[in-house]
C-alpha atoms as one frame of an Amber mdcrd trajectory, in Angstrom:
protein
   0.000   0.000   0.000   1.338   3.196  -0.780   0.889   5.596   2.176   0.589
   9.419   2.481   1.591  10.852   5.936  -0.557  14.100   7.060   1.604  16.669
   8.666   0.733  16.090  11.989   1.430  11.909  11.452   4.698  13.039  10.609
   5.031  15.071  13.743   3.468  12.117  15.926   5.482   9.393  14.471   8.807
  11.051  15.023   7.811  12.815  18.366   4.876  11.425  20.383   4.229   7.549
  18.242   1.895   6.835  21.121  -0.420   9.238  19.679  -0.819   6.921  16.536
  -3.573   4.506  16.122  -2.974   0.757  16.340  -4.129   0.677  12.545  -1.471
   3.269  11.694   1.229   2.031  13.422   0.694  -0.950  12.152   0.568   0.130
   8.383   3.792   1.846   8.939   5.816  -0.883  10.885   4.650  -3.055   7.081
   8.048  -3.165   5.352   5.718  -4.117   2.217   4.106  -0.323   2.530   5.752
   2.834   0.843   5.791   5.845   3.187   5.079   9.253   1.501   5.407  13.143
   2.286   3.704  15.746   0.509   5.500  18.494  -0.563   2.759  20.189   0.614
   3.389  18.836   4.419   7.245  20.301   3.999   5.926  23.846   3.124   3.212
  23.491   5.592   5.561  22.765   8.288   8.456  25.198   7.828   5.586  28.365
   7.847   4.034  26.672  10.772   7.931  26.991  12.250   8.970  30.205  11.484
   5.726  31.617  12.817   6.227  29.855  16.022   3.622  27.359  15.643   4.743
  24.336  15.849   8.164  23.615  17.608  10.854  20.710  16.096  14.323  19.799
  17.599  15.646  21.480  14.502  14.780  24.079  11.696  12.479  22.060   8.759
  15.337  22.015   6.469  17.365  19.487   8.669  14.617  17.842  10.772  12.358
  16.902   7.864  15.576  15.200   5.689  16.181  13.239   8.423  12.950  11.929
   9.024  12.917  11.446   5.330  15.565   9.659   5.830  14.778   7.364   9.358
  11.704   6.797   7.754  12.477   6.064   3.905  10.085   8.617   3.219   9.341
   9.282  -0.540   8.037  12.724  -1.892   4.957  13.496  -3.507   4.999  16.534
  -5.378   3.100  19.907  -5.446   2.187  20.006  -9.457  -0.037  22.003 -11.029
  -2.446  18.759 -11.361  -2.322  18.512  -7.659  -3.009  22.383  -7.550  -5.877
  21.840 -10.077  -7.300  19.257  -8.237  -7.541  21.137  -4.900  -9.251  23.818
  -6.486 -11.994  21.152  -7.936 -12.862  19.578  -4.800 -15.667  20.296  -2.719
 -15.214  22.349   0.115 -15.427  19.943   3.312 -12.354  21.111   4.753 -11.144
  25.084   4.923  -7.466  24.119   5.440  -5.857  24.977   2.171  -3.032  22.505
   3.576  -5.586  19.627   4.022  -7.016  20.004   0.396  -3.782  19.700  -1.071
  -3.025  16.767   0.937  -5.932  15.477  -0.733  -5.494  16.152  -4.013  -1.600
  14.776  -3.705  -3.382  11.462  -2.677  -5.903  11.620  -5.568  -3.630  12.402
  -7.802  -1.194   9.613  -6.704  -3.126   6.652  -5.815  -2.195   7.286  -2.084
  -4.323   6.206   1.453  -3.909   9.248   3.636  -2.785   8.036   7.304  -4.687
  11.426   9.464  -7.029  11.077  12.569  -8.324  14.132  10.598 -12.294  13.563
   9.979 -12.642  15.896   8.045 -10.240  14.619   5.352 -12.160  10.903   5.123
 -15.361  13.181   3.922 -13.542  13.648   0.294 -13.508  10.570  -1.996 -10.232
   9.397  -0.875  -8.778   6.589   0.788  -8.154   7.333   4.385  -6.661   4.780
   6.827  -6.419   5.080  11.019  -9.032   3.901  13.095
């Protein structure tokens, strides 16, 4: 299964894991899964950063490399069909971040791992509980 990490999985996983479902963890510790990170999630999390937001051991630049890294992370990229697609879906979610997350899974083939509700209202594949 190829697997799209929301921002805040990312965050868990690497900082707090016991905040991940069972059904996540799970999905992630399967060395048959791919792991994925939005583009999207990288830009997301170095504004949250620099406007004091969020807080990481170190600035996005090195933190999320490593966890790229640690956790064989591939990149799905911000396109304009990802961009496109965003703009096309219904509006269920007023995050900007969380509709491009989204459309990078539509527009990949990807299961988004999120506790985010909201998300699992589009017609996409969502996995955690």
């Amino acid at each position: 299964m190829k697997l799209l990490l929301d921002t805040c999985t990312l965050i868990w996983l690497a900082t707090e894991p016991k905040r991940l479902s069972r059904k996540a963890r799970a999905a992630i510790d399967d060395a048959a899964n791919e792991l994925w990170l939005a583009d999207v999630s990288v830009l997301e999390l170095g504004l949250k950063y620099s406007a004091g937001k969020i807080e990481l051991p170190q600035p996005p630049r090195e933190w999320v490399e490593a966890q790229s890294t640690v956790w064989r992370l591939r990149a799905a990229p911000l396109d304009r069909a990802v961009m496109y697609r965003a703009t096309e879906l219904p509006i269920h979610h007023a995050d900007p971040f969380d509709r491009l997350l989204v459309a990078t899974a539509l527009e990949n083939g990807l299961t988004i791992l999120t506790s985010d509700e909201a998300i699992a209202r589009y017609p996409v594949s969502v996995l955690w509980r």
